[in-house]
N, C-alpha and C positions, 0 to 999 in steps of 0.2 A: 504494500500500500504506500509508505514511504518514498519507493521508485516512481512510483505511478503520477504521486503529486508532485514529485521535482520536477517530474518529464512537463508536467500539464504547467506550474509555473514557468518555467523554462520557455516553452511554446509560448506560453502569452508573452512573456519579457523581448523574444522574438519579432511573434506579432507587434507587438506596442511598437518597438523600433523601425520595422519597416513602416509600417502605418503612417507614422510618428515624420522619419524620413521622406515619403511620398508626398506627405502634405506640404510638408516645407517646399517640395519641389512645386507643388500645383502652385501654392501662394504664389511662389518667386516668378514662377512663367506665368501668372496671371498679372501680377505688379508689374512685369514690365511690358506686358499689350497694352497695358493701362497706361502706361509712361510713353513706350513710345508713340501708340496710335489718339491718343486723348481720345479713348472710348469715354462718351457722357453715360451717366447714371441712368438715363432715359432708354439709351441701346442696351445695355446692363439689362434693365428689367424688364424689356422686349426678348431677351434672350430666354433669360430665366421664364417667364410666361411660354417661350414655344415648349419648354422642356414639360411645362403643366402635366400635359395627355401621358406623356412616358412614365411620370411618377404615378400619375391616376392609375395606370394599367397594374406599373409593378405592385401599389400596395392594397391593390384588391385582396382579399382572401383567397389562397390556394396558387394564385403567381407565384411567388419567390418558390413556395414548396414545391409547384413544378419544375421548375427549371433548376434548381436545386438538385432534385431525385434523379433528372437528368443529366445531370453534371456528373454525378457521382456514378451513373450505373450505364452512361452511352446512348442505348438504345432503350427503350422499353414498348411493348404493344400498350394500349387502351385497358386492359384488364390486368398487368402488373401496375400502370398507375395508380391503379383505381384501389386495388391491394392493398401497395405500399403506402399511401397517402389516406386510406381509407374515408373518400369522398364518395360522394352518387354519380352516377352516372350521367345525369343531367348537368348538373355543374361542372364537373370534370371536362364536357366535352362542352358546354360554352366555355371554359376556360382555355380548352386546349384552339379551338378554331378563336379565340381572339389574341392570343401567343402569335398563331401561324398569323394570321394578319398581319400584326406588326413586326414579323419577322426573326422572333426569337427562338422559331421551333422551325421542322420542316416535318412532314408527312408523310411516310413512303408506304404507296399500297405494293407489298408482294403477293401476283396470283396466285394460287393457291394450284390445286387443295391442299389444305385449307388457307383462307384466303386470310391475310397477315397484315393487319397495318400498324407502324412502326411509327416512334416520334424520338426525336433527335436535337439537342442544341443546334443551331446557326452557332457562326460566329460572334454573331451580336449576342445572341444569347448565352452564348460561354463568357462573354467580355462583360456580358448585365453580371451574372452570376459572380464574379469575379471581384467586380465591382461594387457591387449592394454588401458580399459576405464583411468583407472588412467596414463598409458603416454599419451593418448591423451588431458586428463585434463588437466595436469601439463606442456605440453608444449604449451596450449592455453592458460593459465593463467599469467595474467596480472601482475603479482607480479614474479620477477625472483629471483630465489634461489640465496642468496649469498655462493661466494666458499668456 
């Protein structure tokens, strides 16, 4: 048990640093578009606004858990999601065609017998995945960055 919680502190002291790291970097190449292009606060929250619908989508219920479970296992048909995730099959599958919409998933029917259909990370949806897991770490984490 002792090993277990070095290992798991360890891994966050990790996380926190790359985290921790990456953001300095966003800050720094954001401060200097700001510097050098005199982006106004007006473009800013023009920006921030197109981005609205993307966060709408990811923080519905059952988004990140999708693309999550996909992250971690490839491929999966319509009934290991449905499994693993233990949702209905009605939500599941508006879930899953408003993903493929906006590009986070792809869809692949294999003809059968028996007939197979298969859902898969995008790029984009490996790079959401990716993306969301460390804010949602760092804003569950117990330890709060100072300013």
């Amino acid at each position: 048990m002792g090993s277990k919680l070095a290992l798991n502190n360890e891994l966050r002291r990790l996380v926190e640093a790359r985290i921790e790291h990456t953001l300095r970097g966003i800050e720094d190449t954001l401060q200097q578009i700001i510097d050098k292009q005199e982006i106004s606060l007006k473009v800013i929250r023009e920006d921030i606004q197109s981005l609205e619908e993307s966060f709408n989508l990811l923080s519905q219920k059952w988004n990140i858990e999708i693309l999550y479970t996909l992250f971690l296992r490839n491929t999966l048909g319509f009934s290991g999601l449905k499994k693993t995730l233990e949702v209905n099959s009605r939500t599941l599958s508006d879930k899953l065609k408003s993903l493929k919409k906006h590009g986070y998933i792809v869809r692949t029917v294999e003809t059968g017998p028996p007939l197979r259909v298969e859902y898969a990370l995008t790029t984009k949806g490996k790079n959401i995945v990716l993306l969301a897991l460390p804010l949602l770490y760092y804003s569950s984490s117990p330890i709060s960055p100072e300013p």
